[in-house]
C-alpha positions in Angstrom: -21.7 0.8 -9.9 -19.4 -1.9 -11.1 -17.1 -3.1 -8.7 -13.4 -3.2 -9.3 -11.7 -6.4 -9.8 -9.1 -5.3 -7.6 -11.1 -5.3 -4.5 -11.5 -9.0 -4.6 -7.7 -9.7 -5.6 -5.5 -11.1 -2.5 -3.2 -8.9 -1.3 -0.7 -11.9 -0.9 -0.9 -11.9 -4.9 0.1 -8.3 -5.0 2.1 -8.2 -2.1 5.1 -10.3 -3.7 5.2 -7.9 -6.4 5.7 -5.3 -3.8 9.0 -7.2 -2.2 10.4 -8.1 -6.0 10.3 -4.3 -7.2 11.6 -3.2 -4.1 14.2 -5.8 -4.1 15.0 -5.4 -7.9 16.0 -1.1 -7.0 18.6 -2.6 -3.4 15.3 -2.3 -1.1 14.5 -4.6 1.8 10.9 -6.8 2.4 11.4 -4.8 5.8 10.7 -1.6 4.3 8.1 -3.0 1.9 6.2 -3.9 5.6 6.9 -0.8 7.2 5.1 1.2 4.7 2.4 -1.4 4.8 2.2 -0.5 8.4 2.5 2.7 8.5 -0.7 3.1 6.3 -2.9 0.9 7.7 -2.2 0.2 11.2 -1.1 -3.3 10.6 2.0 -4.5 13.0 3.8 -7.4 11.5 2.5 -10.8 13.0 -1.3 -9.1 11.7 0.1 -8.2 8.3 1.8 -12.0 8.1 -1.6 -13.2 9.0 -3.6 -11.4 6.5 -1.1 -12.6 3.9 -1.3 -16.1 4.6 -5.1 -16.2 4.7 -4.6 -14.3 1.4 -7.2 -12.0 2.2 -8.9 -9.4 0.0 -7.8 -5.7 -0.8 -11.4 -4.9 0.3 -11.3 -6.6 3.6 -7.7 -5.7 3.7 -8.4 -2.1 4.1 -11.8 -3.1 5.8 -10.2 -4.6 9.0 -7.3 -2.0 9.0 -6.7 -1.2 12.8 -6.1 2.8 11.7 -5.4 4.3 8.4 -2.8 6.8 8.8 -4.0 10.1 9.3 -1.1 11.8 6.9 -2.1 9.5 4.3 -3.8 12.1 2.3 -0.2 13.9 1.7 0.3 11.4 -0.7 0.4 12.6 -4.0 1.0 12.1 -7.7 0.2 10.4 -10.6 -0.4 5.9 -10.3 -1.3 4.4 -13.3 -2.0 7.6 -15.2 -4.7 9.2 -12.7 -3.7 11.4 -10.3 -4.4 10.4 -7.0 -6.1 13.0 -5.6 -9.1 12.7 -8.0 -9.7 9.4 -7.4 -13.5 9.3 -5.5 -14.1 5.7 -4.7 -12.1 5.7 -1.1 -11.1 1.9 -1.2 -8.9 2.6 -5.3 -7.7 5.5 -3.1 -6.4 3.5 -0.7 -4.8 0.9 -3.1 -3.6 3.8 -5.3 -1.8 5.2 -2.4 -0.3 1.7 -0.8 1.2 1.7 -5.0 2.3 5.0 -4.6 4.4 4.4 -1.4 5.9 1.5 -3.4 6.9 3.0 -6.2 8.6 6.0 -3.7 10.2 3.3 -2.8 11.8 1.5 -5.6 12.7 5.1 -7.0 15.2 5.6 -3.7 13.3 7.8 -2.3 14.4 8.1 2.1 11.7 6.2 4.1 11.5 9.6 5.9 10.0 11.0 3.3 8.1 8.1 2.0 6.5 8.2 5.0 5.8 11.6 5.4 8.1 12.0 8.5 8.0 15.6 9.6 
């Protein structure tokens, strides 16, 4: 199976995307973090780390100290493909940290994004 040229993009490179859409729609870099964190596990001095040593979305998800558990509430359509049909886990995983985003920049409440009860 061919392997995504995703998986090998930094997530530094993606990750200042992120902060500008969120920006662009009155959003804050903190709340771009937070849902960073709550996905994978990442507090912020590790996430800081990972982006400086601009490391991988493969090893990115790879090293993630705990992958939220809720995660799989996340649902919806990312680039034209519905999330929940997507079988390799690692685009899952990216498709959902895009989906959280998005939430996001739309003005959704970090309650919800989040999937606070």
């Amino acid at each position: 199976m061919t392997r995504h040229r995703i998986y090998q993009i930094s997530v530094a490179s993606v990750y200042v995307h992120y902060v500008t859409k969120a920006k662009k729609k009155a959003r804050t870099q903190a709340e771009v973090d937070a849902i960073i964190g709550w996905l994978t596990g990442y507090d912020q001095p590790q996430l800081a780390a990972h982006l400086e040593a601009k490391t991988n979305f493969e090893d990115f998800f790879a090293q993630a100290p705990q992958l939220h558990p809720s995660r799989h509430l996340i649902r919806g359509v990312i680039c034209g493909v519905r999330i929940e049909e997507i079988e390799d886990p690692l685009m899952r995983e990216i498709r959902y940290l895009d989906k959280l985003i998005d939430e996001l920049a739309r003005g959704r409440p970090m309650e919800k994004i989040l999937r606070s009860a």
